[in-house]
mmCIF entry with sequence, helices, sheets and N, C-alpha, C, O atoms, coordinates in Angstrom:
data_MODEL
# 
_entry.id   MODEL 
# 
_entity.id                         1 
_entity.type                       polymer 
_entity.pdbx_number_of_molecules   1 
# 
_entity_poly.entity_id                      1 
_entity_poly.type                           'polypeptide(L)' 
_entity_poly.nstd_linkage                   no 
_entity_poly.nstd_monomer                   no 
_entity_poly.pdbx_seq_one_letter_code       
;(UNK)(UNK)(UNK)(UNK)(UNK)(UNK)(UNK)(UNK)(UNK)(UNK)(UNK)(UNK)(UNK)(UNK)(UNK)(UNK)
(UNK)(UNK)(UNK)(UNK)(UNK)(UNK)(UNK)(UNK)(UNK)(UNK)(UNK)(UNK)(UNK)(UNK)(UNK)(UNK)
(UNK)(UNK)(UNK)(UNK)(UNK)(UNK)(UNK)(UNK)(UNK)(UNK)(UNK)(UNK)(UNK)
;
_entity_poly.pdbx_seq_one_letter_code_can   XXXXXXXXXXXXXXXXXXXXXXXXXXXXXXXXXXXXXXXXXXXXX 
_entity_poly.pdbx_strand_id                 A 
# 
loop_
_entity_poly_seq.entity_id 
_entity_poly_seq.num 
_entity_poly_seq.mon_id 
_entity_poly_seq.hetero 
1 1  UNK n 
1 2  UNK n 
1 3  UNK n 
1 4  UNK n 
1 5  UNK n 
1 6  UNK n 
1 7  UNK n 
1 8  UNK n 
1 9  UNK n 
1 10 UNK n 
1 11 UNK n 
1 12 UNK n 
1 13 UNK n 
1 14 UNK n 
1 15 UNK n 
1 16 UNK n 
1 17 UNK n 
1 18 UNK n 
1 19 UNK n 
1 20 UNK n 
1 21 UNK n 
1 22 UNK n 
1 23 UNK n 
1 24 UNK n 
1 25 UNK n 
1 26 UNK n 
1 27 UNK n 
1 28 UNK n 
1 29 UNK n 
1 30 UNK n 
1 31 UNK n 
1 32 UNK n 
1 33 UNK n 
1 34 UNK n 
1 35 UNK n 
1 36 UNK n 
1 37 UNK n 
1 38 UNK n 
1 39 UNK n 
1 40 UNK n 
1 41 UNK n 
1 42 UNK n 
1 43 UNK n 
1 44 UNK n 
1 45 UNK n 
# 
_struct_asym.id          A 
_struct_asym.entity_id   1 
# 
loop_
_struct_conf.conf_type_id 
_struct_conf.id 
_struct_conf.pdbx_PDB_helix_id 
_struct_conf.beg_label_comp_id 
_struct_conf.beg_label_asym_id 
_struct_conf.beg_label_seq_id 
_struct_conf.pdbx_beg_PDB_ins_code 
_struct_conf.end_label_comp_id 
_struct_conf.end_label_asym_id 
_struct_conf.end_label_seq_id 
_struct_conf.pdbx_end_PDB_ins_code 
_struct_conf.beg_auth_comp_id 
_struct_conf.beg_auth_asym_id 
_struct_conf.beg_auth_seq_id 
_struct_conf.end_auth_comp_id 
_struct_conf.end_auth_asym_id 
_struct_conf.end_auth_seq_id 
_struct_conf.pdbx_PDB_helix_class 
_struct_conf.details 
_struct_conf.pdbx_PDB_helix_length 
HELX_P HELX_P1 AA1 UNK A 8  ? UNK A 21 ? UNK A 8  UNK A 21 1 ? 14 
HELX_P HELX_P2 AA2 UNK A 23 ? UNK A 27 ? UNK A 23 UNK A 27 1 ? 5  
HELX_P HELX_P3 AA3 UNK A 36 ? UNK A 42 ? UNK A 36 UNK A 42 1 ? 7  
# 
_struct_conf_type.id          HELX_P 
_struct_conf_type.criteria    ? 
_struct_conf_type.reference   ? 
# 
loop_
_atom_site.group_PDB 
_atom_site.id 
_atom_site.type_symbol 
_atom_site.label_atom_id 
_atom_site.label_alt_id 
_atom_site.label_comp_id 
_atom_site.label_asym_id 
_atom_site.label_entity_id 
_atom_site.label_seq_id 
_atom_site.pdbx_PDB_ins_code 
_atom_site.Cartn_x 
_atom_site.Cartn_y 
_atom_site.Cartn_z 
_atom_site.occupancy 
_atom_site.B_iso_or_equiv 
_atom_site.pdbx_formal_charge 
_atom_site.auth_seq_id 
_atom_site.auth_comp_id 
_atom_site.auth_asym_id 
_atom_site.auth_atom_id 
_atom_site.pdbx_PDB_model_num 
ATOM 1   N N  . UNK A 1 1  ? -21.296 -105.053 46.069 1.00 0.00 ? 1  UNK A N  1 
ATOM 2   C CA . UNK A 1 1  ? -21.879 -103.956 45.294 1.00 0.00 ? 1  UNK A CA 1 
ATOM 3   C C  . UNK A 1 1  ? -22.940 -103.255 46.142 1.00 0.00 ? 1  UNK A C  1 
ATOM 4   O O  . UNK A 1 1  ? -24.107 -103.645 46.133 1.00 0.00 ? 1  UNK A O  1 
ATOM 5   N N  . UNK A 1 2  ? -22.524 -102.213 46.877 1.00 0.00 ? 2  UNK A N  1 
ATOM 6   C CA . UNK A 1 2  ? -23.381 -101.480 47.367 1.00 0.00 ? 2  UNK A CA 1 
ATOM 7   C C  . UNK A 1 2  ? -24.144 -102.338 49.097 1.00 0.00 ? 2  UNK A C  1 
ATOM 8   O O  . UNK A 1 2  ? -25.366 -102.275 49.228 1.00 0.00 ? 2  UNK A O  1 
ATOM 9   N N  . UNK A 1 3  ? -23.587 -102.806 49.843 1.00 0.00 ? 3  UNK A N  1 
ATOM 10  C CA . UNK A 1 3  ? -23.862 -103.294 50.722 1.00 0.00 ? 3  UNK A CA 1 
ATOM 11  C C  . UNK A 1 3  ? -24.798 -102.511 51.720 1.00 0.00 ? 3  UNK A C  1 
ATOM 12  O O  . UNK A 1 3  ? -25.944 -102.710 52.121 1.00 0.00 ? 3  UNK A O  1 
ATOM 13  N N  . UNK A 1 4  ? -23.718 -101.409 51.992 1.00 0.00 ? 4  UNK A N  1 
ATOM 14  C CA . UNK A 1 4  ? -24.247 -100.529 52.805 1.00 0.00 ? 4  UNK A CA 1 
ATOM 15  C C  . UNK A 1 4  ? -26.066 -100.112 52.864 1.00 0.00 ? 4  UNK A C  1 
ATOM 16  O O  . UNK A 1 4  ? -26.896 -100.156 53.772 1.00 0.00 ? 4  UNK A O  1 
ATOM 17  N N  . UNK A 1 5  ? -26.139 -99.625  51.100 1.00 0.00 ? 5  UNK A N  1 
ATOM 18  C CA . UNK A 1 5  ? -27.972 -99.122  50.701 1.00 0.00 ? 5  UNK A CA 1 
ATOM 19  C C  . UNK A 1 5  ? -28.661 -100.662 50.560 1.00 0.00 ? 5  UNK A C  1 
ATOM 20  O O  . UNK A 1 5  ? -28.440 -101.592 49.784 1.00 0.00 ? 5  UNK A O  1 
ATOM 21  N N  . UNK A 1 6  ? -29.462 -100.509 51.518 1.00 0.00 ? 6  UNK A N  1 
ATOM 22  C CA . UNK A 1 6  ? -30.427 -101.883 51.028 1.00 0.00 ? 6  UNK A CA 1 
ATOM 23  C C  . UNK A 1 6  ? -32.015 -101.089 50.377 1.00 0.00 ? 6  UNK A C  1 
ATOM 24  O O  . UNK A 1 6  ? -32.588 -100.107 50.848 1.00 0.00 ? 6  UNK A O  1 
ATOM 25  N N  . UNK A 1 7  ? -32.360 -101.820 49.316 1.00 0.00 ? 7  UNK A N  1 
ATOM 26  C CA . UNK A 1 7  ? -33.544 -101.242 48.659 1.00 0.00 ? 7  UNK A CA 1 
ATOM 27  C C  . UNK A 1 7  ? -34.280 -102.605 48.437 1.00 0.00 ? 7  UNK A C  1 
ATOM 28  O O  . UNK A 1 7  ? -33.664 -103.530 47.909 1.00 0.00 ? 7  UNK A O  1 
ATOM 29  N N  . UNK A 1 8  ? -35.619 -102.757 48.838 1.00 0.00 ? 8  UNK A N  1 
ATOM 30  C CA . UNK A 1 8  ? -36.628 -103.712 48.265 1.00 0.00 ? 8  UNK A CA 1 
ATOM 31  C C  . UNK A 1 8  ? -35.657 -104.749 46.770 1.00 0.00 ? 8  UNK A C  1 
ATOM 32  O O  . UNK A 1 8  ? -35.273 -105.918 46.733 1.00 0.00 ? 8  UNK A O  1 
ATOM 33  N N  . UNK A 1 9  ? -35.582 -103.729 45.853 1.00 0.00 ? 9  UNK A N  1 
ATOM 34  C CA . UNK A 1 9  ? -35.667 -104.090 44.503 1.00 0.00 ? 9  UNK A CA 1 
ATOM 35  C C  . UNK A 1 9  ? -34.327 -105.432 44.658 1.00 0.00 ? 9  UNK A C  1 
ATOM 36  O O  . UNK A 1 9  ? -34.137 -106.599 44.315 1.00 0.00 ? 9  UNK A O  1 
ATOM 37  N N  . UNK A 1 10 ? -33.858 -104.668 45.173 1.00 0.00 ? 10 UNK A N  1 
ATOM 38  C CA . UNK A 1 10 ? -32.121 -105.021 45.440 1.00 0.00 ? 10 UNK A CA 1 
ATOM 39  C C  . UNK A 1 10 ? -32.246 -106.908 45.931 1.00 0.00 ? 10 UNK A C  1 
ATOM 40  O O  . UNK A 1 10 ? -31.860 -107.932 45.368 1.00 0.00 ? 10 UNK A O  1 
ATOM 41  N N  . UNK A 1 11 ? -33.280 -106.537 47.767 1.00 0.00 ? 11 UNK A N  1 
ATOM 42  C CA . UNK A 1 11 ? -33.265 -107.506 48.323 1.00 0.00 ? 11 UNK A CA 1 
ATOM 43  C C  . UNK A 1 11 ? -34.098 -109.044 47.366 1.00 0.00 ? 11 UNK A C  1 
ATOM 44  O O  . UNK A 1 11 ? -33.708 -110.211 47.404 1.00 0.00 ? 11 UNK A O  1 
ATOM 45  N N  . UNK A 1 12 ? -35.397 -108.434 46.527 1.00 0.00 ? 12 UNK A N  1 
ATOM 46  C CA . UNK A 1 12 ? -35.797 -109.141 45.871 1.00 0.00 ? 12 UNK A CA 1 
ATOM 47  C C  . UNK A 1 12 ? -35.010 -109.867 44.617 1.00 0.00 ? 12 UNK A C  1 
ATOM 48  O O  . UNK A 1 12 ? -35.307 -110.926 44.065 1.00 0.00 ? 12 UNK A O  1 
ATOM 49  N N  . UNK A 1 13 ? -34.065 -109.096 44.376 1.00 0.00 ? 13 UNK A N  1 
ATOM 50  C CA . UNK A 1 13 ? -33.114 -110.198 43.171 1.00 0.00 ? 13 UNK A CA 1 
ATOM 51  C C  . UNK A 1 13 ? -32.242 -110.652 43.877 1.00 0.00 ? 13 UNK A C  1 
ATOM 52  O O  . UNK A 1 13 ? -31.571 -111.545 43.361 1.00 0.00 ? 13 UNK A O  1 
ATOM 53  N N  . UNK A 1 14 ? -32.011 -110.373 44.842 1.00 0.00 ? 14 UNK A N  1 
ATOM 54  C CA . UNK A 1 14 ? -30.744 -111.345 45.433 1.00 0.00 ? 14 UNK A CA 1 
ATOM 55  C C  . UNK A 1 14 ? -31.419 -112.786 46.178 1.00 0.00 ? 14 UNK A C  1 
ATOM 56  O O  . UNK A 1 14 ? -30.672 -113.744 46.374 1.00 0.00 ? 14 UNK A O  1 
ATOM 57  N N  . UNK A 1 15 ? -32.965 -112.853 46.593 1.00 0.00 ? 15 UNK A N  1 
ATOM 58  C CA . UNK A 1 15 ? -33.610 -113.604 46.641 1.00 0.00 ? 15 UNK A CA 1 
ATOM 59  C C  . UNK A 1 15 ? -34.028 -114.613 45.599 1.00 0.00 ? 15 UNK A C  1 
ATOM 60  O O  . UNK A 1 15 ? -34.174 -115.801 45.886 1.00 0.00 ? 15 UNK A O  1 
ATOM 61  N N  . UNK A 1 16 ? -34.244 -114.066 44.228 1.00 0.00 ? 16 UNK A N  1 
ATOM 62  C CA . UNK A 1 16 ? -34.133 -114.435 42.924 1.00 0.00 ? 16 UNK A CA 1 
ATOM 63  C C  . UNK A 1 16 ? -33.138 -115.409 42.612 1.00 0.00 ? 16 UNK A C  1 
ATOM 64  O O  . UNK A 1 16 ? -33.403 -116.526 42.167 1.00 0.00 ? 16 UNK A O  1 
ATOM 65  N N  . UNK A 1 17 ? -31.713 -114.876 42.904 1.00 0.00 ? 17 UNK A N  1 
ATOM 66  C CA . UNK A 1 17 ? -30.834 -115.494 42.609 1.00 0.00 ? 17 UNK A CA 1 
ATOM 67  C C  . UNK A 1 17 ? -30.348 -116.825 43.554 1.00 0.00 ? 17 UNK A C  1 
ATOM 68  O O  . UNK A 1 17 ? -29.948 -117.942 43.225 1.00 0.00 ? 17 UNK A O  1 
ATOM 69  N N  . UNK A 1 18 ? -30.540 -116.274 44.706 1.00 0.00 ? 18 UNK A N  1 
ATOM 70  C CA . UNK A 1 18 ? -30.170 -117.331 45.242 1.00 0.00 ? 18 UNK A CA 1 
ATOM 71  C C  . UNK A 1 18 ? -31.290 -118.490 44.876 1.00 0.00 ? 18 UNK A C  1 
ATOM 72  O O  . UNK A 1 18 ? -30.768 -119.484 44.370 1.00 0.00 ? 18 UNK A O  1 
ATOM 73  N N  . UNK A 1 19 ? -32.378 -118.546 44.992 1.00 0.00 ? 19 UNK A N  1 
ATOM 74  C CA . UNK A 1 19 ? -33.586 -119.453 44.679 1.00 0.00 ? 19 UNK A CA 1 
ATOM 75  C C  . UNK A 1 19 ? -32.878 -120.494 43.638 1.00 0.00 ? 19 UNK A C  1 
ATOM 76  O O  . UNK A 1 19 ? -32.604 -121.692 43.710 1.00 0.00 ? 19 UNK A O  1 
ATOM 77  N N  . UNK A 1 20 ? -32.606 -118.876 42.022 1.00 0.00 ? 20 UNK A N  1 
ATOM 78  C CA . UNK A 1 20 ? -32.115 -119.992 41.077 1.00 0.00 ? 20 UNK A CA 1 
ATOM 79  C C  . UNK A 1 20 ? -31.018 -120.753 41.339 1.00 0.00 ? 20 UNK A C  1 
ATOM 80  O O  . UNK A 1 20 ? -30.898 -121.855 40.804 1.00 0.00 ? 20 UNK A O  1 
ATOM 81  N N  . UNK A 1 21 ? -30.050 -120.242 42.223 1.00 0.00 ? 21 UNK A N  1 
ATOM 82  C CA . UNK A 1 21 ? -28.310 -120.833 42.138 1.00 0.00 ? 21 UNK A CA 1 
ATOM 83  C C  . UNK A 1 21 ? -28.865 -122.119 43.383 1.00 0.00 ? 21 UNK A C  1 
ATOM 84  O O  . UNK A 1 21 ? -28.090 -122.952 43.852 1.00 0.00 ? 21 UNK A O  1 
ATOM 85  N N  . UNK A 1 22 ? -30.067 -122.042 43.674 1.00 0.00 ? 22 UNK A N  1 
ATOM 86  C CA . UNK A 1 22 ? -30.255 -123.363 44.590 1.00 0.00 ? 22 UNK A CA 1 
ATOM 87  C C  . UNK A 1 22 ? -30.834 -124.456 43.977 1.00 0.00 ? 22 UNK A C  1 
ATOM 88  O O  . UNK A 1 22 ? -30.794 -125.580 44.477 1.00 0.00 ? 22 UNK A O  1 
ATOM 89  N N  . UNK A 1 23 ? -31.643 -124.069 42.395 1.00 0.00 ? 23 UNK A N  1 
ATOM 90  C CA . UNK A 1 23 ? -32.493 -124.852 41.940 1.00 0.00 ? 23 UNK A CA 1 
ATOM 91  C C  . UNK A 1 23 ? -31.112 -125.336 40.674 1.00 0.00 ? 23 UNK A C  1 
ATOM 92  O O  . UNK A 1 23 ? -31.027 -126.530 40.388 1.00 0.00 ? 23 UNK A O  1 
ATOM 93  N N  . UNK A 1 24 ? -30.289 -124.492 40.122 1.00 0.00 ? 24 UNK A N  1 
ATOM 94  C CA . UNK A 1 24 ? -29.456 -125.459 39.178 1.00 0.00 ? 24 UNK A CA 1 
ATOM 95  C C  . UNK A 1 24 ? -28.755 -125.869 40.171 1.00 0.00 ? 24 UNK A C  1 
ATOM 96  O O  . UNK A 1 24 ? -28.530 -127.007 39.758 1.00 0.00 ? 24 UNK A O  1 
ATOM 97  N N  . UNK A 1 25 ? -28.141 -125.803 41.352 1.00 0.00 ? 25 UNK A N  1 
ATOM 98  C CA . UNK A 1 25 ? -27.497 -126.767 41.877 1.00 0.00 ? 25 UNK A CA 1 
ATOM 99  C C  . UNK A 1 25 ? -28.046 -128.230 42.392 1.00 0.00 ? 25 UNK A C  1 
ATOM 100 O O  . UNK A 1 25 ? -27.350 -129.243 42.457 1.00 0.00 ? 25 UNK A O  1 
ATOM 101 N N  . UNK A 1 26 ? -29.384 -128.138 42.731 1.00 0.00 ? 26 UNK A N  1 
ATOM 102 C CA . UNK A 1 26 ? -30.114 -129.519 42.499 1.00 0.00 ? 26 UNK A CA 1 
ATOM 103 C C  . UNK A 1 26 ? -30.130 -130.377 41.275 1.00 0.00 ? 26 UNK A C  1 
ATOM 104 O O  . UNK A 1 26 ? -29.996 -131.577 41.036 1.00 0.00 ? 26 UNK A O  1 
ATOM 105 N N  . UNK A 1 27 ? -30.378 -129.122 40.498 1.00 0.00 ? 27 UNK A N  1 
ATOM 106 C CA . UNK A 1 27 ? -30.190 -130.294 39.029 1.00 0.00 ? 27 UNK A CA 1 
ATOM 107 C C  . UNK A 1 27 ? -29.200 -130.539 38.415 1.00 0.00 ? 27 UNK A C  1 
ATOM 108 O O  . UNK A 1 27 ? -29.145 -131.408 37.545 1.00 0.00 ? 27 UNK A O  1 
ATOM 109 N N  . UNK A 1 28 ? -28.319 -129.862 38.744 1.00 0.00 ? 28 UNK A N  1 
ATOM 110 C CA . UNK A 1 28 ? -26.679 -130.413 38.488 1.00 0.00 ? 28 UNK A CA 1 
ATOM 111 C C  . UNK A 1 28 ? -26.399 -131.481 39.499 1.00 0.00 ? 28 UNK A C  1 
ATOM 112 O O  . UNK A 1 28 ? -25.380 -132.124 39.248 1.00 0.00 ? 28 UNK A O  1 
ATOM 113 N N  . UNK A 1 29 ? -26.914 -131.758 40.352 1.00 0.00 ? 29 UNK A N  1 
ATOM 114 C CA . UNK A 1 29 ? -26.506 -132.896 41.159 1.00 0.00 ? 29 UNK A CA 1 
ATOM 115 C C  . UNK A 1 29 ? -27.635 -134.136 41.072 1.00 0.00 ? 29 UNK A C  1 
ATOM 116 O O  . UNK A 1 29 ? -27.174 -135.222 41.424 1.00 0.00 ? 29 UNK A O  1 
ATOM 117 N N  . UNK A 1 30 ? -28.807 -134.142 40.727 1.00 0.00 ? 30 UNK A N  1 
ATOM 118 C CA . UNK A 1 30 ? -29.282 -135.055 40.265 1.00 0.00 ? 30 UNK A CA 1 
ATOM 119 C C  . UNK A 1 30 ? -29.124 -135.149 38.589 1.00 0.00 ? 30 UNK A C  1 
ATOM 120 O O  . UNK A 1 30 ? -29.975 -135.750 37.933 1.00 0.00 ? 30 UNK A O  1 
ATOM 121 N N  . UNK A 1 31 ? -28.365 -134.727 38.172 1.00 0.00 ? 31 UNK A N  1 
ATOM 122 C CA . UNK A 1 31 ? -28.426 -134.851 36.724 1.00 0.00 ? 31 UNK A CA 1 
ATOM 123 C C  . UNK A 1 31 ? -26.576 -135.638 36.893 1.00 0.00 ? 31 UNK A C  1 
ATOM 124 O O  . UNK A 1 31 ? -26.233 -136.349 35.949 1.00 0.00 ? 31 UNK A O  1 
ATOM 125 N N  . UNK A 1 32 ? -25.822 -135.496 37.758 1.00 0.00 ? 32 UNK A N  1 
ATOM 126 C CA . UNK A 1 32 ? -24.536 -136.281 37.830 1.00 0.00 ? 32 UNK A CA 1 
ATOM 127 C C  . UNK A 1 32 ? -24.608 -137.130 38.804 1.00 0.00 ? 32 UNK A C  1 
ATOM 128 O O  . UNK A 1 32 ? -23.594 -137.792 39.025 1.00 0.00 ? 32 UNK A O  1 
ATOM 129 N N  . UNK A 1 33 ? -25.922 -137.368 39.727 1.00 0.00 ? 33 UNK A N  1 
ATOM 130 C CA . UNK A 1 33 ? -26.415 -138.929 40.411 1.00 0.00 ? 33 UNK A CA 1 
ATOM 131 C C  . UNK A 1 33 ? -26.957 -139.321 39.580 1.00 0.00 ? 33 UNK A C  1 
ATOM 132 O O  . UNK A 1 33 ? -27.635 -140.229 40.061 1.00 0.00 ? 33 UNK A O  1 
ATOM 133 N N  . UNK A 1 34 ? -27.177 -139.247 38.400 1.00 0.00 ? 34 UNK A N  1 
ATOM 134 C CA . UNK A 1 34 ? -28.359 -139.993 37.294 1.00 0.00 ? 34 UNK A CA 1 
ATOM 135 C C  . UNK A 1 34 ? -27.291 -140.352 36.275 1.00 0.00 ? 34 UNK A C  1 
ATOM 136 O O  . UNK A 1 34 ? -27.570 -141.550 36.238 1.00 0.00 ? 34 UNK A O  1 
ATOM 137 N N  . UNK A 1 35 ? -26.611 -140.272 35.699 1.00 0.00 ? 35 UNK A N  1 
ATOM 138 C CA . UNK A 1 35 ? -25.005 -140.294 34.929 1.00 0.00 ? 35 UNK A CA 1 
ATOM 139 C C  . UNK A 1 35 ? -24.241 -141.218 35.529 1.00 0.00 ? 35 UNK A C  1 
ATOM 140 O O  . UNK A 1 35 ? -23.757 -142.235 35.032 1.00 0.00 ? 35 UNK A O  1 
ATOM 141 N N  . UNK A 1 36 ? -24.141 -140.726 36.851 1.00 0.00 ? 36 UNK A N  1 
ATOM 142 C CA . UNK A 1 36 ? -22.822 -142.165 37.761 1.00 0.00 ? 36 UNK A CA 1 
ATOM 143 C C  . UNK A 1 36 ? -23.555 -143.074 37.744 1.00 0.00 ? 36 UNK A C  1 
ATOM 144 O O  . UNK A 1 36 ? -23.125 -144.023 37.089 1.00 0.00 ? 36 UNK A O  1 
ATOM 145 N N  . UNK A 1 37 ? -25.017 -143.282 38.429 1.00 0.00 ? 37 UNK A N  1 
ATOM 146 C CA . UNK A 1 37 ? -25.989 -144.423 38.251 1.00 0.00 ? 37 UNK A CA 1 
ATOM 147 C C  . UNK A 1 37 ? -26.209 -144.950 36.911 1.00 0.00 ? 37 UNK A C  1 
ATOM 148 O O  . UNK A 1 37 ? -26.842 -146.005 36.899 1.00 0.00 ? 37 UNK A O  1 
ATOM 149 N N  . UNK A 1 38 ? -25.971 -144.645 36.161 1.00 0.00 ? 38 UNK A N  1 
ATOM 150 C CA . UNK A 1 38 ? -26.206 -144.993 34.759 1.00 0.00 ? 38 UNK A CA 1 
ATOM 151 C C  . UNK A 1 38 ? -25.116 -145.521 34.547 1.00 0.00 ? 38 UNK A C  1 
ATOM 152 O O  . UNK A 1 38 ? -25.245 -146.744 34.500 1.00 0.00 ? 38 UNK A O  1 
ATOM 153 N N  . UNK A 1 39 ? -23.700 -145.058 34.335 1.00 0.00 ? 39 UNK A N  1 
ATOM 154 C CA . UNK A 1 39 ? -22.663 -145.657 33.991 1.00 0.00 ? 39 UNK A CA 1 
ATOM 155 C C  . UNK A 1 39 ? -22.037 -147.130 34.897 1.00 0.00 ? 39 UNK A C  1 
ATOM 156 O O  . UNK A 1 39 ? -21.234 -148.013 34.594 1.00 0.00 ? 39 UNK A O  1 
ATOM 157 N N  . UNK A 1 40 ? -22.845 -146.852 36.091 1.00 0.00 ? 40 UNK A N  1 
ATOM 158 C CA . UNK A 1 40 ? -22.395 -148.309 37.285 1.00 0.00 ? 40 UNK A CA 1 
ATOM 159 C C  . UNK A 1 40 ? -22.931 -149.329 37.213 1.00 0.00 ? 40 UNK A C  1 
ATOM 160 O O  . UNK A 1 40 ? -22.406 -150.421 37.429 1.00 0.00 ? 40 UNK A O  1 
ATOM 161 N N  . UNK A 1 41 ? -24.668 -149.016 36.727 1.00 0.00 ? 41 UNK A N  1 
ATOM 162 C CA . UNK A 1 41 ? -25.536 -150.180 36.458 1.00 0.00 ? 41 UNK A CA 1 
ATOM 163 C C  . UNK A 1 41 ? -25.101 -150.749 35.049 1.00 0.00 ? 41 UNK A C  1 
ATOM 164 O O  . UNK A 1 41 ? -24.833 -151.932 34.840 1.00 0.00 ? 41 UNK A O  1 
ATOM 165 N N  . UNK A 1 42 ? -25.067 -149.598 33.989 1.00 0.00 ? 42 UNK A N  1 
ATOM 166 C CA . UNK A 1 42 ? -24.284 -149.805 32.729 1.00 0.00 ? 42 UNK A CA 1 
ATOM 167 C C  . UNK A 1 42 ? -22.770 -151.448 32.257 1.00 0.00 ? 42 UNK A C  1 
ATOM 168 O O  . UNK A 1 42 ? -22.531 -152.468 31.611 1.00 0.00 ? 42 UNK A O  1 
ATOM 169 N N  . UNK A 1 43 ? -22.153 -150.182 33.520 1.00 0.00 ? 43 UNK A N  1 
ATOM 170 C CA . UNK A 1 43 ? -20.776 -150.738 33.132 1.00 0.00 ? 43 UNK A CA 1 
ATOM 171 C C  . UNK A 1 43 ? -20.501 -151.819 34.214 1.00 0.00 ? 43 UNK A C  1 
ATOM 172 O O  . UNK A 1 43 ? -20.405 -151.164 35.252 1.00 0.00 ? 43 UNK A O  1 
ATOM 173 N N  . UNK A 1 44 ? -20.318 -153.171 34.528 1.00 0.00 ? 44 UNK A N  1 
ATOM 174 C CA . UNK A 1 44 ? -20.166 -153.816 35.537 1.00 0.00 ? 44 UNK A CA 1 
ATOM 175 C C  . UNK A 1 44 ? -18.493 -154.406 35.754 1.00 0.00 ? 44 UNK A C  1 
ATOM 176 O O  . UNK A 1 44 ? -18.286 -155.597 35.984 1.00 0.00 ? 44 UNK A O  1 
ATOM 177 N N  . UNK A 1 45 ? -17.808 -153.789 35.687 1.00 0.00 ? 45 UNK A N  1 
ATOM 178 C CA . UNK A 1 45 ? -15.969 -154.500 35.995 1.00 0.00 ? 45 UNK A CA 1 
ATOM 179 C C  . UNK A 1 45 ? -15.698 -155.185 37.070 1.00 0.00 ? 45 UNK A C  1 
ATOM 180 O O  . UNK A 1 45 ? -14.562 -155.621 37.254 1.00 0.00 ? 45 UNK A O  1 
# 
């Protein structure tokens, strides 16, 4: 979307976003290392 025009506003939400898409991907991955750990200590077969 618009590659070519770079504008402040532009560069600052794409900074935004990436930040957030870096911070739920941490917590989606400690939130499914905290789940497998739970179910292994949990469940012993």
């Amino acid at each position: 979307m618009g590659s070519g025009i770079k504008i402040p506003v532009n560069a600052k939400v794409s900074n935004m976003l990436i930040k957030g898409a870096g911070l739920s991907l941490m917590l989606i991955a400690g939130i499914v290392t905290y789940v497998l750990y739970r179910r292994r200590s949990t469940v012993n077969i």
